[in-house]
N, C-alpha and C positions, 0 to 999 in steps of 0.2 A: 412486144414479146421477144423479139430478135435482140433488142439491148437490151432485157433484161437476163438472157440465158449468154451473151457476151458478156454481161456484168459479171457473172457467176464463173463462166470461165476464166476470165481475169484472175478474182480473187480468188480460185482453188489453182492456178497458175501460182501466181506469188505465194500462196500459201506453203507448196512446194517445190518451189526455187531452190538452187542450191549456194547457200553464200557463202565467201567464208569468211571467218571472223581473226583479224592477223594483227598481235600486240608488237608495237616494233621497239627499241631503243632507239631513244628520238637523238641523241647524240651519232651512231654509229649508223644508223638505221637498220641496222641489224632485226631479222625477224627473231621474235624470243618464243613467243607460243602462236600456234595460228590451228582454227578451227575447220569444220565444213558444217554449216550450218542450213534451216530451212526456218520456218518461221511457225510451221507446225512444230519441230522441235522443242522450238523454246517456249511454246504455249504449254506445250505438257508438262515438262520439265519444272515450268513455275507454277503451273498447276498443281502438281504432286508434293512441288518441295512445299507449298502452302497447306495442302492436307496433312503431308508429314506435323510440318510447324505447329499446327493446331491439334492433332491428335497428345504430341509429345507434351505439349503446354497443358493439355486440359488431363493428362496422366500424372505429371506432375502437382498439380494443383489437386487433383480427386484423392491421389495416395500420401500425400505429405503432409506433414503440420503445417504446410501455407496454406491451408484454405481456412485456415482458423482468423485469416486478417482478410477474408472476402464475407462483406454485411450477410448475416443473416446463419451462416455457422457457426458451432462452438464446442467446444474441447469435450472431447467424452467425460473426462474428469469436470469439468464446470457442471455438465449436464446431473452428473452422478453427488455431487455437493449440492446443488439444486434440490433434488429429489430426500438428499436426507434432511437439508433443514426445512422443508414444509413436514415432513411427517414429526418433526420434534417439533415445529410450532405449532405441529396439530395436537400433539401429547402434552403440549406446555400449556395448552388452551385448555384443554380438560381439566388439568390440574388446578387451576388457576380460576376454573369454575368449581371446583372443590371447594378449595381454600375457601373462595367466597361465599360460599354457603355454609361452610363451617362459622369461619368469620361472624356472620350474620345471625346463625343462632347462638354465638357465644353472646355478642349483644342482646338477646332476647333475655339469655337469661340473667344476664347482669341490670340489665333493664325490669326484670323483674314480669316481663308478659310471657315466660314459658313456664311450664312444669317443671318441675326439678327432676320430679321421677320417670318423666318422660325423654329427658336426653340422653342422648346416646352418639357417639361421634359415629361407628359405624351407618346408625340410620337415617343419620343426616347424608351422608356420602351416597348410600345408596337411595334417598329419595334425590339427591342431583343427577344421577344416572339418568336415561330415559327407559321408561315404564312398557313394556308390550304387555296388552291385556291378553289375557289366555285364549277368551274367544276368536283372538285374530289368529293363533298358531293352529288351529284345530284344522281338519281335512275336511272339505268341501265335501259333499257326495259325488260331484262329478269325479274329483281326484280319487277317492275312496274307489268306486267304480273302475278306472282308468288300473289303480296299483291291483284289480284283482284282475281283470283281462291281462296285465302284463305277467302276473304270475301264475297264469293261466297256461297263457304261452310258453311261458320258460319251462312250466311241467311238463307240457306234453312233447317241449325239444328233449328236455331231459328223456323219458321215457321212449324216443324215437333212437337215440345217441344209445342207450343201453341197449335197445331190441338190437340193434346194428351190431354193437359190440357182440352178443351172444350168437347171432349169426354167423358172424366171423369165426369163432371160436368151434360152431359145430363143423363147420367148413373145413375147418381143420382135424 
């Protein structure tokens, strides 16, 4: 225990030693710059200039176009071209299932297996569409139920909001 708390004094001894640190001219010997140093000094001092180094570096990289050349970012403008050409290959696609179903009944009827009095390009177009049956739009009873309790509510805030109003007004 004795060499171990000797230990400790040692090293918090040299830790605050005072050195000092002396550049000479090695021709003249001349002293040119000379320091007073410790050894805690220079821990910190490399310490902090390392936190500076890294804050500054990752400032520069977070707010600049260089982080456009580190894997896995990409240009607000790439992002934004991105985005418009999937919605024009999504509109190109539609269309293009248009076509082919136009396409397909002009065949029928050159082919001779459609009605004549039955074609229509509009109704061809709109049977390529997708179809919602009515009875899927209709209102559940429980929603039915639910839109009359909420206008329930809204009345009777309303009719609370006017009594208040009028109150005020007698007040006055």
């Amino acid at each position: 225990m004795f060499k171990k708390k000797l230990k400790q004094l040692k090293i918090k001894e040299n830790l605050f030693n005072k050195r000092r640190l002396i550049i000479l001219n090695e021709d003249t010997f001349e002293e040119t710059f000379s320091f007073k140093l410790t050894l805690m000094n220079v821990f910190i001092f490399a310490t902090l200039g390392a936190i500076i180094i890294t804050f500054v570096t990752t400032f520069i990289i977070a707010f600049t176009p260089l982080r456009e050349f580190i894997p896995g970012y990409s240009s607000t403008k790439l992002k934004k071209d991105a985005t418009e050409l999937a919605l024009k290959s999504d509109s190109l696609t539609i269309a293009l299932k248009k076509n082919e179903a136009y396409i397909l009944s002009i065949k029928k009827v050159l082919t001779g297996k459609l009605d004549y009095a039955k074609f229509n390009k509009d109704s061809i177009i709109a049977a390529a569409e997708i179809e919602i049956e009515p009875e899927k739009l209709k209102a559940s009873d429980e929603e039915l139920e639910l839109r009359n309790q909420i206008y329930q509510e809204e009345k009777n805030i309303q009719l609370n909001e006017a009594s208040k109003v009028k109150a005020r007004k007698i007040k006055k």
